[in-house]
N, CA, C and O atoms as CSV, one atom per row, in Angstrom:
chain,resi,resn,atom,element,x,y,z
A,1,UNK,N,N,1.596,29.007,25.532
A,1,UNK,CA,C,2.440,28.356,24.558
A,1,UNK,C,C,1.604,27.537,23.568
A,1,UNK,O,O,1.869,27.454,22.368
A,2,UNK,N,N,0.499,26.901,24.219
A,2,UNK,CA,C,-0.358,25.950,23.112
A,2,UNK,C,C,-1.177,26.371,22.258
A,2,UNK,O,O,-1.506,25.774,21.232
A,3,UNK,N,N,-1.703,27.830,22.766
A,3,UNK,CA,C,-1.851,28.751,22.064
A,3,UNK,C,C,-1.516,29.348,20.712
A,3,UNK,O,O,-2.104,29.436,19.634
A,4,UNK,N,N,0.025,29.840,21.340
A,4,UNK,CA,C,0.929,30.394,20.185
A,4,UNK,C,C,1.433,28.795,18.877
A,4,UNK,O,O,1.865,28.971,17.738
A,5,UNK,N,N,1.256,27.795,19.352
A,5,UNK,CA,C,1.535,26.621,18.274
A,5,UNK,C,C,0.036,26.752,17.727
A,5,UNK,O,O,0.030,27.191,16.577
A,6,UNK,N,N,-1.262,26.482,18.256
A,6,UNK,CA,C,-2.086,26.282,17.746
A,6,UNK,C,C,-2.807,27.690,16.244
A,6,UNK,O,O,-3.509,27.575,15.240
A,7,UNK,N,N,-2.323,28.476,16.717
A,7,UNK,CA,C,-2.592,29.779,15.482
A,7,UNK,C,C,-1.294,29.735,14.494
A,7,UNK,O,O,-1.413,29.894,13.279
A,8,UNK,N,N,-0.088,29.513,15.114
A,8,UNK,CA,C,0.467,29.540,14.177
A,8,UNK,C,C,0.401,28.616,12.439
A,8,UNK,O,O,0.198,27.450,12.098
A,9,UNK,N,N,0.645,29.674,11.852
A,9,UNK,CA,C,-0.435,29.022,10.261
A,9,UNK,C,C,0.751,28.169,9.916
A,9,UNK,O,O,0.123,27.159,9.597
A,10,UNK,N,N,1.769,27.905,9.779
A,10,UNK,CA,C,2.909,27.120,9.474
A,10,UNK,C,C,2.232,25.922,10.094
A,10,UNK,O,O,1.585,25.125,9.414
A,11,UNK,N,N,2.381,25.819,11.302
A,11,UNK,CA,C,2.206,24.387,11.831
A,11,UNK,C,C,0.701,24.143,11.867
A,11,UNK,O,O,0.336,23.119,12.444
A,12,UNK,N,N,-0.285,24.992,11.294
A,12,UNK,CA,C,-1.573,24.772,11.248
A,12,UNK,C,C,-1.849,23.174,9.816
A,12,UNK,O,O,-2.589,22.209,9.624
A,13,UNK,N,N,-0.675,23.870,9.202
A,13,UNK,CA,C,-0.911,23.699,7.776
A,13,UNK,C,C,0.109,22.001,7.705
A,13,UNK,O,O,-0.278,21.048,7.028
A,14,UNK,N,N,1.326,21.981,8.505
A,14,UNK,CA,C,2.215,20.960,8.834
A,14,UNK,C,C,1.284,19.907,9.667
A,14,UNK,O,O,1.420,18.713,9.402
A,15,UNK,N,N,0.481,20.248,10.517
A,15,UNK,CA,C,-0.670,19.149,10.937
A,15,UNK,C,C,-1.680,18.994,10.246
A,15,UNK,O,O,-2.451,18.099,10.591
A,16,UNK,N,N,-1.952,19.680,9.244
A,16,UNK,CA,C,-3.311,19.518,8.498
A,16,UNK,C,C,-2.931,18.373,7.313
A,16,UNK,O,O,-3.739,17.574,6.841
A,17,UNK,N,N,-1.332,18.501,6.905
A,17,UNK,CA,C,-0.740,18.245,6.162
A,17,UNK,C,C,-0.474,16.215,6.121
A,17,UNK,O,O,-0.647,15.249,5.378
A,18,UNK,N,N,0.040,16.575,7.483
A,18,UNK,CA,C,0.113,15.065,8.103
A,18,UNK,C,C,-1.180,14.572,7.936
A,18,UNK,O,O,-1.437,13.786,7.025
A,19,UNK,N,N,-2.167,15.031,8.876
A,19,UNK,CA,C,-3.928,14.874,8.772
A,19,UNK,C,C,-4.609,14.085,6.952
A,19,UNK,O,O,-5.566,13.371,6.653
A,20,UNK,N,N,-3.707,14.600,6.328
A,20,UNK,CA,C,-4.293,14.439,4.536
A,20,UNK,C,C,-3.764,13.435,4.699
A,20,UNK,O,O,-4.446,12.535,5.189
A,21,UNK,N,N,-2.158,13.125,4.319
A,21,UNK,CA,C,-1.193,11.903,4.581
A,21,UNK,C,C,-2.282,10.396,5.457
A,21,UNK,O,O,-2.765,9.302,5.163
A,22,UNK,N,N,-2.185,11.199,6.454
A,22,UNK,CA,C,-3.047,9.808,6.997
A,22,UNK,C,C,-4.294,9.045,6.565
A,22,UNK,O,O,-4.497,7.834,6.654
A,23,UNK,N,N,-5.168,10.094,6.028
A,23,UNK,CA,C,-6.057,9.680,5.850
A,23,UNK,C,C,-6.453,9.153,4.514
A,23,UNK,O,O,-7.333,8.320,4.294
A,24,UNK,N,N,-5.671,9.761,3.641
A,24,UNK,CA,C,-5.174,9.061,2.513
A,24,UNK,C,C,-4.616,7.137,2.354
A,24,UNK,O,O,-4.916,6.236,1.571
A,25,UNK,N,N,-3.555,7.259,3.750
A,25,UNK,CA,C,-2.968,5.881,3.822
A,25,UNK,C,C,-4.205,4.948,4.005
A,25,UNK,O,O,-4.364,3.877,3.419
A,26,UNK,N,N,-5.117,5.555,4.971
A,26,UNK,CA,C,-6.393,4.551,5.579
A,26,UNK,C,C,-7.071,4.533,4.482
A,26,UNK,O,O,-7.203,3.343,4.199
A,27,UNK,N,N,-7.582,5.180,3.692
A,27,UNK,CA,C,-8.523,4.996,2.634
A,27,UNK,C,C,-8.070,4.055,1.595
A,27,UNK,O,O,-8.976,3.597,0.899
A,28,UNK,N,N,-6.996,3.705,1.360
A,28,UNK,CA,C,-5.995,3.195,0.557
A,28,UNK,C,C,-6.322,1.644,1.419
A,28,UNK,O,O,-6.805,0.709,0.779
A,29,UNK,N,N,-5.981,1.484,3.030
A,29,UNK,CA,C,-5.560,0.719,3.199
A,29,UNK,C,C,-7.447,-0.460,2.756
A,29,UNK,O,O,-7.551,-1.509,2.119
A,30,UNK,N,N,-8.609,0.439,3.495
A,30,UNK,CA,C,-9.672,0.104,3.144
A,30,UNK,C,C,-10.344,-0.279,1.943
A,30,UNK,O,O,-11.268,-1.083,1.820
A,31,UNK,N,N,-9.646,0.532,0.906
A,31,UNK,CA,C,-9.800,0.061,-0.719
A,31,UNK,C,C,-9.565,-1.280,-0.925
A,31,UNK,O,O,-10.366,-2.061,-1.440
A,32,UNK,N,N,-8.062,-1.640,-0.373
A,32,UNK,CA,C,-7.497,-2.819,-0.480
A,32,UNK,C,C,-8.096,-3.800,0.409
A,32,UNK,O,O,-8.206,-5.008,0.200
A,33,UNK,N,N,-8.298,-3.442,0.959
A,33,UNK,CA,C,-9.035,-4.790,2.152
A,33,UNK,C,C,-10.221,-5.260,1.158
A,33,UNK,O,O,-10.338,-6.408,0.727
A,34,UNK,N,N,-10.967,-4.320,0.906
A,34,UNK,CA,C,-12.903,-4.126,0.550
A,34,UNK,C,C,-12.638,-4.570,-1.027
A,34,UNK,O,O,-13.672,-4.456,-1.687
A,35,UNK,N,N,-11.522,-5.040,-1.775
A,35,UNK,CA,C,-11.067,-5.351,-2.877
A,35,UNK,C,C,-11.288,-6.842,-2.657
A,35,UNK,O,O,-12.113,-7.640,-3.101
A,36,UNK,N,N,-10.144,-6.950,-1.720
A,36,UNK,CA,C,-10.051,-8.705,-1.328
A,36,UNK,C,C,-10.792,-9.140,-0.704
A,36,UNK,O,O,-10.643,-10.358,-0.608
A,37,UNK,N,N,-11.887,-8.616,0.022
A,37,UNK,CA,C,-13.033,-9.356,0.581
A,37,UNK,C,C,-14.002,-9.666,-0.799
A,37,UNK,O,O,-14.554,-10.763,-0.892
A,38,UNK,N,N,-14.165,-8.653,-1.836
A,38,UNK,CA,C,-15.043,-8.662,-2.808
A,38,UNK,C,C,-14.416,-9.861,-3.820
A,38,UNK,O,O,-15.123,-10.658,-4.437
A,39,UNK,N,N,-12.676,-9.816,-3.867
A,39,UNK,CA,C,-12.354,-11.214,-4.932
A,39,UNK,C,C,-12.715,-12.505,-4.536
A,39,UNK,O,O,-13.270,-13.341,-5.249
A,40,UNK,N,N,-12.198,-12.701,-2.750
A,40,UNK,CA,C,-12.704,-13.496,-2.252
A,40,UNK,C,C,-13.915,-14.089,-2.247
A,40,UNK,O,O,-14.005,-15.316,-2.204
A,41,UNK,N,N,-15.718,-12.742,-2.322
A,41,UNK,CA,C,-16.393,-13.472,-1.943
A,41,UNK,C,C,-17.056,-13.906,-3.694
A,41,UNK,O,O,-18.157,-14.378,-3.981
A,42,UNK,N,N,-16.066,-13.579,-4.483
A,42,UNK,CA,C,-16.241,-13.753,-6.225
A,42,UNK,C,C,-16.079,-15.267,-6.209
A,42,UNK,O,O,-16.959,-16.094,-6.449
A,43,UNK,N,N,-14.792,-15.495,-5.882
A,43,UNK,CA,C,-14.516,-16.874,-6.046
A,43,UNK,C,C,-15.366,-17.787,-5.430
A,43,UNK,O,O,-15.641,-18.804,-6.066
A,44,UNK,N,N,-15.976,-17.582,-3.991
A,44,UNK,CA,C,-16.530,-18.557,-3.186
A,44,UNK,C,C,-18.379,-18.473,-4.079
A,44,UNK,O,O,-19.157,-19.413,-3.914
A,45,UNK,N,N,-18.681,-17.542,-4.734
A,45,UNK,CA,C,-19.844,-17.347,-5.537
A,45,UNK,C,C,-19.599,-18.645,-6.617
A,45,UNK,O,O,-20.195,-19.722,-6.642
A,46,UNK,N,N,-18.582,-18.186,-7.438
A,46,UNK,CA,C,-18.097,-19.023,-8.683
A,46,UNK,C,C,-18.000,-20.403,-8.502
A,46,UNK,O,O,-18.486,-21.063,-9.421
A,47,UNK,N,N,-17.296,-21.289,-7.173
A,47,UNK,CA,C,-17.077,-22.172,-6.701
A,47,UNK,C,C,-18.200,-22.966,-6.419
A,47,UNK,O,O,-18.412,-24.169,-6.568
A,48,UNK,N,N,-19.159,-21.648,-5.796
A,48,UNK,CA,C,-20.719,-22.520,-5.346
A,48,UNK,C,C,-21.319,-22.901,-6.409
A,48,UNK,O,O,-21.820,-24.021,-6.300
A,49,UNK,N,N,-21.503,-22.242,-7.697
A,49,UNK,CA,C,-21.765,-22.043,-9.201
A,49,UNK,C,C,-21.739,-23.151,-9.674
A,49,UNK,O,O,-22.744,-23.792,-9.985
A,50,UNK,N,N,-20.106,-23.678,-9.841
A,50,UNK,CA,C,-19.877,-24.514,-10.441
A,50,UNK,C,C,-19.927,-25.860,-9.400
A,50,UNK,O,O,-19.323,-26.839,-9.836
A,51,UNK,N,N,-20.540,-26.008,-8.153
A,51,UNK,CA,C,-20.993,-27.147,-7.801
A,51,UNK,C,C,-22.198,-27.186,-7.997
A,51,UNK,O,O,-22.485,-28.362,-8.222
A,52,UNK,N,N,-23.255,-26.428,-8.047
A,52,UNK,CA,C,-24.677,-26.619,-8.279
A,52,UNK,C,C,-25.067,-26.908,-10.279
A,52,UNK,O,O,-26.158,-27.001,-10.842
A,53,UNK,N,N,-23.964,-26.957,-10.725
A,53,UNK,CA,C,-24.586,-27.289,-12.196
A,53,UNK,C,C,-22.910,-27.585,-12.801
A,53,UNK,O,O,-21.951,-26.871,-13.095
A,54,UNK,N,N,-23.187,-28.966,-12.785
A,54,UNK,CA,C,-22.080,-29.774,-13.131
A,54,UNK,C,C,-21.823,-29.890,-14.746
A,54,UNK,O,O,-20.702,-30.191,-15.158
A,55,UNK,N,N,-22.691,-29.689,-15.460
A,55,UNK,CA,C,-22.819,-29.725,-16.825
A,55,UNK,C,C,-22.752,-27.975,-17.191
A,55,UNK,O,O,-23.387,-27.798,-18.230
A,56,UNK,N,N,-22.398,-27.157,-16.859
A,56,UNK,CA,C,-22.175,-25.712,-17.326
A,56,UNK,C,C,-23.404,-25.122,-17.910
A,56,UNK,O,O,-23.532,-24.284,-18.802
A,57,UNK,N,N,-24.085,-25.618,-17.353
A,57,UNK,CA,C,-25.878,-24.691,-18.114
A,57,UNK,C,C,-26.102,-25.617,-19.862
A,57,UNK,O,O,-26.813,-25.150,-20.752
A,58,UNK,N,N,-25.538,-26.570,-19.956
A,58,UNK,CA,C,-25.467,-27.259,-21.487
A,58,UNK,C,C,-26.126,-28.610,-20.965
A,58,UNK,O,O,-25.713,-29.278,-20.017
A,59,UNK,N,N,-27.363,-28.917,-21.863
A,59,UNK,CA,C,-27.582,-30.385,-21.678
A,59,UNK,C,C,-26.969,-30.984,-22.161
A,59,UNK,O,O,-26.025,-30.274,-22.508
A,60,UNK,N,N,-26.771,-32.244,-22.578
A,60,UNK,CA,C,-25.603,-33.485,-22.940
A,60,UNK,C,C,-25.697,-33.619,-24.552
A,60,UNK,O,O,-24.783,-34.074,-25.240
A,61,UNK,N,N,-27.226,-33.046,-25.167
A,61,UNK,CA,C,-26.692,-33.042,-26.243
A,61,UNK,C,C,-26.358,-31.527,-27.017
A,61,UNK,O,O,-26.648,-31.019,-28.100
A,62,UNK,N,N,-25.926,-31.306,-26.348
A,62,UNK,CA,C,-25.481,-29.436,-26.520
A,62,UNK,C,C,-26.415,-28.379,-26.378
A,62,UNK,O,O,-26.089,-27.214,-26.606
A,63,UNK,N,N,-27.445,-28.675,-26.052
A,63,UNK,CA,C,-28.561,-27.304,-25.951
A,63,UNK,C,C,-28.201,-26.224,-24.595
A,63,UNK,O,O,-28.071,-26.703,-23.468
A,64,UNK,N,N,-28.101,-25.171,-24.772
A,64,UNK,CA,C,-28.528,-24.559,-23.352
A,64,UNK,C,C,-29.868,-24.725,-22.303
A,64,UNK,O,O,-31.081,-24.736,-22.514
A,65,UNK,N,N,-28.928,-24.863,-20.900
A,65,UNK,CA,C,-30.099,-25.523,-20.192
A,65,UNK,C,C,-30.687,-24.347,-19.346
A,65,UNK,O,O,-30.103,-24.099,-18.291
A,66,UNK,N,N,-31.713,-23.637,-19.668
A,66,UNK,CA,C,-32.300,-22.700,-18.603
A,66,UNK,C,C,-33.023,-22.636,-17.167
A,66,UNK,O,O,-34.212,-22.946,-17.097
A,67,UNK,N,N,-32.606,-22.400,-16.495
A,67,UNK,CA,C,-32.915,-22.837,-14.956
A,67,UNK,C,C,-34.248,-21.207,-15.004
A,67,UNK,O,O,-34.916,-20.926,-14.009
């Protein structure tokens, strides 16, 4: 019997089918994760940024300050 399901090309194609479906959802779901780890580790970059140079890269009397 597991046989006759496993050749049959209908349900070869109905599990292969599902098989795409899924793996589609996971790749999707990983995009989105590997998105928000990357905004996340944007902000905590930006945050560190703007505590290590309190004056925005500008000395006080307007020049750019080059580190």
């Amino acid at each position: 019997m597991f046989r006759t399901i496993a050749t049959n090309p209908f349900v070869h194609k109905v599990l292969l089918t599902i098989a795409g479906y899924a793996v589609q959802e996971l790749s999707k779901e990983v995009v989105r994760t590997l998105h928000n780890k990357i905004a996340e580790l944007s902000k905590d970059i930006l945050l560190e940024d703007d505590k290590d140079d309190s004056n925005n890269g500008y000395e006080k009397d307007g020049n750019i300050n080059f580190k």
